[in-house]
MARMARBA-811410 format. One record per atom (N, C-alpha, C, O, CB): residue number from 0; residue in three letters; x, y, z. Coordinates in steps of 0.001 Angstrom, whole numbers. Atoms other than C-alpha are relative to their C-alpha. Glycine has a CB too. Layout:
# residues N
+-----+---------+---------+---------+---------+
| num | residuo |    east |   north |      up |
+-----+---------+---------+---------+---------+
| NUM |     ala |       X |       Y |       Z |
...
+-----+---------+---------+---------+---------+
END
This chain:
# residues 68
+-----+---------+---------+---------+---------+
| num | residuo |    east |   north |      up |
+-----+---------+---------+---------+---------+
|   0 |     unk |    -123 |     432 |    1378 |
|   0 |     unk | -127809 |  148524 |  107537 |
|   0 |     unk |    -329 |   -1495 |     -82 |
|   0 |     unk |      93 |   -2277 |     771 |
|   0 |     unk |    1428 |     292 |    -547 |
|   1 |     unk |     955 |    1150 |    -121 |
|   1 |     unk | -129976 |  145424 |  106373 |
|   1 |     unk |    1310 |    -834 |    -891 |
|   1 |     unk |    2011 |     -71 |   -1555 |
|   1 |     unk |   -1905 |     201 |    -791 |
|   2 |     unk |    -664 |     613 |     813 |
|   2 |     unk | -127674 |  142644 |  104620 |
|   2 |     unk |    -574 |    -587 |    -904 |
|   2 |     unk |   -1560 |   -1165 |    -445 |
|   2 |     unk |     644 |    -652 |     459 |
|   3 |     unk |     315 |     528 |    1267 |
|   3 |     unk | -128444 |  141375 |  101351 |
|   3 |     unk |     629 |   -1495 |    -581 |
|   3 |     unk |    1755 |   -1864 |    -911 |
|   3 |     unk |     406 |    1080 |    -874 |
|   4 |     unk |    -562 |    1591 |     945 |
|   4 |     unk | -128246 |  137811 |   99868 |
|   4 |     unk |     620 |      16 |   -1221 |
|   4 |     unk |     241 |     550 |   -2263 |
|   4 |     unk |   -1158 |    -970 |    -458 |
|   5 |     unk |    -954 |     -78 |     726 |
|   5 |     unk | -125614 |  137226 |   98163 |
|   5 |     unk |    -240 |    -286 |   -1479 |
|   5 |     unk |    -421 |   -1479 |   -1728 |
|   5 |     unk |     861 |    -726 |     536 |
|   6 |     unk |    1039 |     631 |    1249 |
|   6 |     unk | -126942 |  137342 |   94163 |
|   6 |     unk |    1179 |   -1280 |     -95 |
|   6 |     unk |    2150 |   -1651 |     565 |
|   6 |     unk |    -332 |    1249 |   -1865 |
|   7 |     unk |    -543 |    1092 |     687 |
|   7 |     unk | -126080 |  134470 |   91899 |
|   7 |     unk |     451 |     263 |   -1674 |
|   7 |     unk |    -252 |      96 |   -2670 |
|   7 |     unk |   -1105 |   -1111 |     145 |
|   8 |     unk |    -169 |    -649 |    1426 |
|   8 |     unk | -124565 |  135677 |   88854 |
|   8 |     unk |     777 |   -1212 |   -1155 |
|   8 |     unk |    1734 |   -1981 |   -1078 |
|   8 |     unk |    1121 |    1555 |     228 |
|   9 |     unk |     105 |     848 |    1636 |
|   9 |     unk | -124257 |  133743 |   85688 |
|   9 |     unk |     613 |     169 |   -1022 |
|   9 |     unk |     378 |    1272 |   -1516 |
|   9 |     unk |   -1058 |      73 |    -669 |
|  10 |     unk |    -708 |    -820 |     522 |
|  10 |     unk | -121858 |  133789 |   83288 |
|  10 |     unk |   -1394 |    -279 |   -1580 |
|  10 |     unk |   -2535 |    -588 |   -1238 |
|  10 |     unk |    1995 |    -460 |       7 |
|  11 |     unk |     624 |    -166 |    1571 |
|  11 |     unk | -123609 |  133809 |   78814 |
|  11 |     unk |    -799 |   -1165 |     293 |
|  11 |     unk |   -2027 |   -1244 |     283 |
|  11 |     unk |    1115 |    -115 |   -1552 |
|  12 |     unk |      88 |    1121 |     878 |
|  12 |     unk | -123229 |  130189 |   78622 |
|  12 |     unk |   -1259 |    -507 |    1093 |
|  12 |     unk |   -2011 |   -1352 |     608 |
|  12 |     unk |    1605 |   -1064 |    -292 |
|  13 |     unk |     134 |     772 |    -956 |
|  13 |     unk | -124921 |  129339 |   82081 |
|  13 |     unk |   -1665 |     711 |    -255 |
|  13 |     unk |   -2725 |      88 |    -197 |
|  13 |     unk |    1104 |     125 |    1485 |
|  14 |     unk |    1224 |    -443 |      36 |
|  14 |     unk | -127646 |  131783 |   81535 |
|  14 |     unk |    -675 |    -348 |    -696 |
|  14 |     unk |   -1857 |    -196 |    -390 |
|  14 |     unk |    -145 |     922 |     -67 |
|  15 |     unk |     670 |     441 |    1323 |
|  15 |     unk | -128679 |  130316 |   78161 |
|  15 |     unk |     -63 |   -1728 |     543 |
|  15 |     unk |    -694 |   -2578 |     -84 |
|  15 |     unk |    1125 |     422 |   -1703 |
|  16 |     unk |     596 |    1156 |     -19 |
|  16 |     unk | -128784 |  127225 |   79626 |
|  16 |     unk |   -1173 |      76 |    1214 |
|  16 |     unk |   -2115 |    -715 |    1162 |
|  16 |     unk |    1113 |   -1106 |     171 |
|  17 |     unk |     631 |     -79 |    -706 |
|  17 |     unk | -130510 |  128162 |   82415 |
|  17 |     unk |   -1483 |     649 |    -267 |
|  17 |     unk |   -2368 |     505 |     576 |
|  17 |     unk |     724 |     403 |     717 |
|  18 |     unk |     935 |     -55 |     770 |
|  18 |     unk | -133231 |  129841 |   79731 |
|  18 |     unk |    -244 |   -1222 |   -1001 |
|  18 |     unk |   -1177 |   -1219 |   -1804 |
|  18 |     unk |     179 |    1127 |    -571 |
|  19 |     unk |     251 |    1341 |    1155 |
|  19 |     unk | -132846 |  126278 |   77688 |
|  19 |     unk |    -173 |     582 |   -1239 |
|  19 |     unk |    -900 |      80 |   -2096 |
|  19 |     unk |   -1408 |   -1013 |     234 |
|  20 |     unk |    -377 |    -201 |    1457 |
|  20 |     unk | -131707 |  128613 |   74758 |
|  20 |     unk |    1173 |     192 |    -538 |
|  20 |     unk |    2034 |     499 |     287 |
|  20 |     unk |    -519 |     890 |    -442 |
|  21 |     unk |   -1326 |       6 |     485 |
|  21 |     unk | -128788 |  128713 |   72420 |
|  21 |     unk |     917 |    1095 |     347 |
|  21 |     unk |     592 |    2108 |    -272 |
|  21 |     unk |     -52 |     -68 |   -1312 |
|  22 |     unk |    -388 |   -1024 |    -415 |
|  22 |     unk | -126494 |  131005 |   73911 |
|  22 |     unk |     458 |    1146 |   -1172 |
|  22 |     unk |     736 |    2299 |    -843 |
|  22 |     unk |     949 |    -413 |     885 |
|  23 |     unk |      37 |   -1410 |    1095 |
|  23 |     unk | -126039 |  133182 |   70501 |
|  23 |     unk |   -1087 |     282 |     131 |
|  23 |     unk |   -1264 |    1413 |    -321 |
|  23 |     unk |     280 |     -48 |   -1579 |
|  24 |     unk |    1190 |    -701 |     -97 |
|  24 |     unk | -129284 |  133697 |   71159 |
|  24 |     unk |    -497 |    1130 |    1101 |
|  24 |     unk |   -1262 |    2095 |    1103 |
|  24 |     unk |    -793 |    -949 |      40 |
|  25 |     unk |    -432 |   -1169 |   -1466 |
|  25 |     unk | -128706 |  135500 |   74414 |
|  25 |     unk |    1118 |    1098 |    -491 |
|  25 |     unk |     982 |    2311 |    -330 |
|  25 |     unk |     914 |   -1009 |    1584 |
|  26 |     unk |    -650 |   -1225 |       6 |
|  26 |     unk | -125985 |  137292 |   73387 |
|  26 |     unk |    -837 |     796 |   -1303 |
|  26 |     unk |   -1018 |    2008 |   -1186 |
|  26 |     unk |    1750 |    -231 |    -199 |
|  27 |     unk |     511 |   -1041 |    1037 |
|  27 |     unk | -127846 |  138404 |   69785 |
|  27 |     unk |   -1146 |    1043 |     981 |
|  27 |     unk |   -1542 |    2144 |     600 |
|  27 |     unk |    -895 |    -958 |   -1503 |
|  28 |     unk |    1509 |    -885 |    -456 |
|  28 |     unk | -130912 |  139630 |   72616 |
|  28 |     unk |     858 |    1291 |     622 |
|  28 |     unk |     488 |    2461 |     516 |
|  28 |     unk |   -1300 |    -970 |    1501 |
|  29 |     unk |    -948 |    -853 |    -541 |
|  29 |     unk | -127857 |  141322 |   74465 |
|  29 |     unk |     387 |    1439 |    -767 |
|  29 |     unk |     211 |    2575 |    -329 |
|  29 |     unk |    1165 |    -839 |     121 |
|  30 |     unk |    -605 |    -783 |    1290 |
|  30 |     unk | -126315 |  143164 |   71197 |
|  30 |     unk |   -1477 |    1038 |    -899 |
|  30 |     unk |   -1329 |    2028 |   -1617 |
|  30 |     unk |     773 |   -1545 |   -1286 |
|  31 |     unk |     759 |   -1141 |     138 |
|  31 |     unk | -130090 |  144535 |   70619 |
|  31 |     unk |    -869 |     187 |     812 |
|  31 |     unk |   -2071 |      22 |     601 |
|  31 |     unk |    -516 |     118 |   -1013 |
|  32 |     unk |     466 |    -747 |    -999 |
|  32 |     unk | -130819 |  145910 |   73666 |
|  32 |     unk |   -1663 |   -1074 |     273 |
|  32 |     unk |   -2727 |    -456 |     313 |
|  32 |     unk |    -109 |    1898 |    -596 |
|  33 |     unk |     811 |     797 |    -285 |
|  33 |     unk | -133294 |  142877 |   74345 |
|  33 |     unk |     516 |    -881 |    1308 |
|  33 |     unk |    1658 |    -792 |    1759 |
|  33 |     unk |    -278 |    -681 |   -1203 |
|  34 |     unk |     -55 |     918 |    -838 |
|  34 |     unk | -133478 |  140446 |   76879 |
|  34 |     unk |    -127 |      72 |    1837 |
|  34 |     unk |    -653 |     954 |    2515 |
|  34 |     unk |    1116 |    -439 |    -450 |
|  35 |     unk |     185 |    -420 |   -1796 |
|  35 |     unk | -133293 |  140021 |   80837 |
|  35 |     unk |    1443 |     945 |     418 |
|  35 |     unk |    2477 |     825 |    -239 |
|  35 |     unk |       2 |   -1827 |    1249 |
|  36 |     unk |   -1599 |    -960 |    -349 |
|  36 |     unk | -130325 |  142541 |   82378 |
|  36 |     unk |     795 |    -632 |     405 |
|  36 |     unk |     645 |   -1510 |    1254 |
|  36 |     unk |     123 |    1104 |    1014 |
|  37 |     unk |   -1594 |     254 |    -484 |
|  37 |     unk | -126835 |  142006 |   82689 |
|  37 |     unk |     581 |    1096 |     538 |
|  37 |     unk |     217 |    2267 |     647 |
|  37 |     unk |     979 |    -400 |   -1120 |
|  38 |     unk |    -822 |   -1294 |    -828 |
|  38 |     unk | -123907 |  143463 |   84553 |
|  38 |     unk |    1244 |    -242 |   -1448 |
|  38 |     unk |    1272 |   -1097 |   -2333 |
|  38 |     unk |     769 |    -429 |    2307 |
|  39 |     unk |   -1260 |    -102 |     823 |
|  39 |     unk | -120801 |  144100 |   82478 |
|  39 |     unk |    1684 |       9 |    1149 |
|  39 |     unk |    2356 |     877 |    1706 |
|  39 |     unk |    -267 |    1705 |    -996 |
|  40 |     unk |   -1246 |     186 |   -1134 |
|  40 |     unk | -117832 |  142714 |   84649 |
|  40 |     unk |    1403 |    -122 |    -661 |
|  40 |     unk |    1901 |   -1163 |   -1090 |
|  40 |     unk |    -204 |   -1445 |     938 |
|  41 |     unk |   -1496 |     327 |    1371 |
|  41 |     unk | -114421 |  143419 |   82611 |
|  41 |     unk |    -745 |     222 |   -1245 |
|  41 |     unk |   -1717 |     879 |   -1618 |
|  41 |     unk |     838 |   -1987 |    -157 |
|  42 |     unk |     526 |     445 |    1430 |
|  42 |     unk | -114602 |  142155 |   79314 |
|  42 |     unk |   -1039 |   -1263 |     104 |
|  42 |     unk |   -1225 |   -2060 |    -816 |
|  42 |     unk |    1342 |    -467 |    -986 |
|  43 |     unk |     809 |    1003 |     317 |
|  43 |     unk | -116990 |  139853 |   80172 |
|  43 |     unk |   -1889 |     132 |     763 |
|  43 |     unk |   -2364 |    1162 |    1240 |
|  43 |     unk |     983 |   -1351 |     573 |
|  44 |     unk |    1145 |    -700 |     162 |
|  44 |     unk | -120534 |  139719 |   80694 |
|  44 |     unk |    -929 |   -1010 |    1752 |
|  44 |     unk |    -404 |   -2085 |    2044 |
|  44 |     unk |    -768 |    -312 |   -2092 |
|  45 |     unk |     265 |     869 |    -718 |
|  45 |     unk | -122708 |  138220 |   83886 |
|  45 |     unk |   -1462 |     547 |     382 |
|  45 |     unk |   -1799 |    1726 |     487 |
|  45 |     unk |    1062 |    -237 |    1027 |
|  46 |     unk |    1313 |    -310 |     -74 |
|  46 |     unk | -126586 |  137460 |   84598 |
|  46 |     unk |    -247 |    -127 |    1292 |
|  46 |     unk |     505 |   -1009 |    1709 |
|  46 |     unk |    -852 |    -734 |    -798 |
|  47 |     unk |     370 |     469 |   -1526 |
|  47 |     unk | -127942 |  137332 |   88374 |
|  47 |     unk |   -1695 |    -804 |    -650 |
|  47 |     unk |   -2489 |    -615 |   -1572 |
|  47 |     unk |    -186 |    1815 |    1508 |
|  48 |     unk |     891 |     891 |     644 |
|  48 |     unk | -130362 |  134712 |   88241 |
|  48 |     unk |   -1871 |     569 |     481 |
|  48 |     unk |   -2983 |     271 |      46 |
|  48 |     unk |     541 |   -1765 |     640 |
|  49 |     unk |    1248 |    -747 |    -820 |
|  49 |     unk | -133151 |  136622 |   90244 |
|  49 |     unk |    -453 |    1338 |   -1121 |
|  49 |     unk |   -1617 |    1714 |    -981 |
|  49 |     unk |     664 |     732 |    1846 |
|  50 |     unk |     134 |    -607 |    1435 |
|  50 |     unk | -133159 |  139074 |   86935 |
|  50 |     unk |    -522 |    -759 |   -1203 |
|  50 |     unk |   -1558 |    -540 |   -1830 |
|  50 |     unk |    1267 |     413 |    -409 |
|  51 |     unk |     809 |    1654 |     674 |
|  51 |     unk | -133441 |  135594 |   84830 |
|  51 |     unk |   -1513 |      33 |      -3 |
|  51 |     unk |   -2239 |     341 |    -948 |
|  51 |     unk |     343 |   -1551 |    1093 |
|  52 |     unk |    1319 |     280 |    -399 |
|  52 |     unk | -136670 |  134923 |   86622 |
|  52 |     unk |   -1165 |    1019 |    -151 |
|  52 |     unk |   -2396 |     976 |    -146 |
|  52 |     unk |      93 |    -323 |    1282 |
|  53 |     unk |    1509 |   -1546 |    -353 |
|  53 |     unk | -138454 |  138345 |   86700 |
|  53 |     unk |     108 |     580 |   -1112 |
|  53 |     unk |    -668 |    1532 |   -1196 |
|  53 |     unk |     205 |    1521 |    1408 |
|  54 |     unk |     319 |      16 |    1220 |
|  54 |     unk | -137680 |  138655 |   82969 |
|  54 |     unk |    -689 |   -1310 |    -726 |
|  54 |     unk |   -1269 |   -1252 |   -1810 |
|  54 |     unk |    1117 |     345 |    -538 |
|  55 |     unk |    1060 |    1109 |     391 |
|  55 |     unk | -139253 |  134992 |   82679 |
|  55 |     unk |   -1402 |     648 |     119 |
|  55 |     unk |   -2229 |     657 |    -793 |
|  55 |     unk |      86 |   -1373 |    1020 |
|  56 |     unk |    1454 |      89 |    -275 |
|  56 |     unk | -142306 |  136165 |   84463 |
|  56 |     unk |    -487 |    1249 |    -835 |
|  56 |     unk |   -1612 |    1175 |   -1331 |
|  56 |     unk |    -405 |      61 |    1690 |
|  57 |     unk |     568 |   -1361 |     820 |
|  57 |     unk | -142596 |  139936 |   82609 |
|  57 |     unk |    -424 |    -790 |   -1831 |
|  57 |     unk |   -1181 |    -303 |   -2671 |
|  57 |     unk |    1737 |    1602 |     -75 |
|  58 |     unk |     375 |     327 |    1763 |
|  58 |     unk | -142648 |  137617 |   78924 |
|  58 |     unk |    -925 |   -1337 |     362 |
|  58 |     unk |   -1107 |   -2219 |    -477 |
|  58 |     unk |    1729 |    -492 |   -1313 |
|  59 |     unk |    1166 |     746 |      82 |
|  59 |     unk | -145213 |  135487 |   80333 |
|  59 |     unk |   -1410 |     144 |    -511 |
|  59 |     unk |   -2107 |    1061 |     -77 |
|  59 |     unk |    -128 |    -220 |     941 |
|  60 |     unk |    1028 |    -139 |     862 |
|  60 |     unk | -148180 |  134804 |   77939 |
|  60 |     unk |   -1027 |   -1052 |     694 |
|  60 |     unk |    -717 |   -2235 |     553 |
|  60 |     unk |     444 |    -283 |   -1577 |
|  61 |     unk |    1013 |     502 |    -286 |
|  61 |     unk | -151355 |  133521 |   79620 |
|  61 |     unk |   -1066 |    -428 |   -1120 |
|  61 |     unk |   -1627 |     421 |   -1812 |
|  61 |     unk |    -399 |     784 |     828 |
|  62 |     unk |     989 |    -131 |     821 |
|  62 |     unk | -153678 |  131690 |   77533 |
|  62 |     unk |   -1561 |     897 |    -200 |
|  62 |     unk |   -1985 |    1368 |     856 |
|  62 |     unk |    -133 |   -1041 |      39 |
|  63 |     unk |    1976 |    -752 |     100 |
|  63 |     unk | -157655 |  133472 |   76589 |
|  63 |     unk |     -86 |   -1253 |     618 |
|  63 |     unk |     330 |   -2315 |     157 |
|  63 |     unk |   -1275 |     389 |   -1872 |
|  64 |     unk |     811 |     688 |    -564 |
|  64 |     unk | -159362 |  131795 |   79306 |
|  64 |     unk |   -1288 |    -298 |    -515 |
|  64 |     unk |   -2018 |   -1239 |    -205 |
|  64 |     unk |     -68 |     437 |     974 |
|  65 |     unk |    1722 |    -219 |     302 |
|  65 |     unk | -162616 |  132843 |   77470 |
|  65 |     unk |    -266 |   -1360 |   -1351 |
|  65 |     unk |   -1386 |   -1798 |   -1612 |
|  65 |     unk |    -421 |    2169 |    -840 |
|  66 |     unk |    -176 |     891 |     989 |
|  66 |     unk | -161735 |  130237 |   74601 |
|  66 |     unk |    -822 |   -1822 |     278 |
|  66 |     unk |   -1239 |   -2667 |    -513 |
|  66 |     unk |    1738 |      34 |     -99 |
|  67 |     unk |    -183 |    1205 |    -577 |
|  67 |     unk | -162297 |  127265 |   76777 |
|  67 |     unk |   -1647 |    -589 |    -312 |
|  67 |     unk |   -1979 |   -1716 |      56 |
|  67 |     unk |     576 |     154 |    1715 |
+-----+---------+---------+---------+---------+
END
């Protein structure tokens, strides 16, 4: 059995800063089934930051190269 690095999980406030957006804005993406995945720990809510990143790179918009 291979061991796994230990994630980094995030609580609302940490994740919205760590997207440099208002954290009602994370939870409104939360509340409609938008945004990068969370876990649901209790009553409270937590992001691994390696989820963060690989929902950064899936809403990445490349400019038209052909424009140039």
């Amino acid at each position: 059995m291979t061991k796994q690095a230990p994630r980094k999980l995030l609580t609302s406030k940490q994740a919205a800063e760590f997207l440099n957006t208002p954290e009602g804005t994370v939870s409104n993406w939360r509340l409609r089934n938008y945004g990068p995945s969370f876990f649901k720990v209790g009553h409270g809510v937590r992001y691994d930051e390696t989820d963060l990143l690989a929902w950064l790179e899936r809403n990445r918009v490349e400019p038209d190269q052909r424009r140039s």
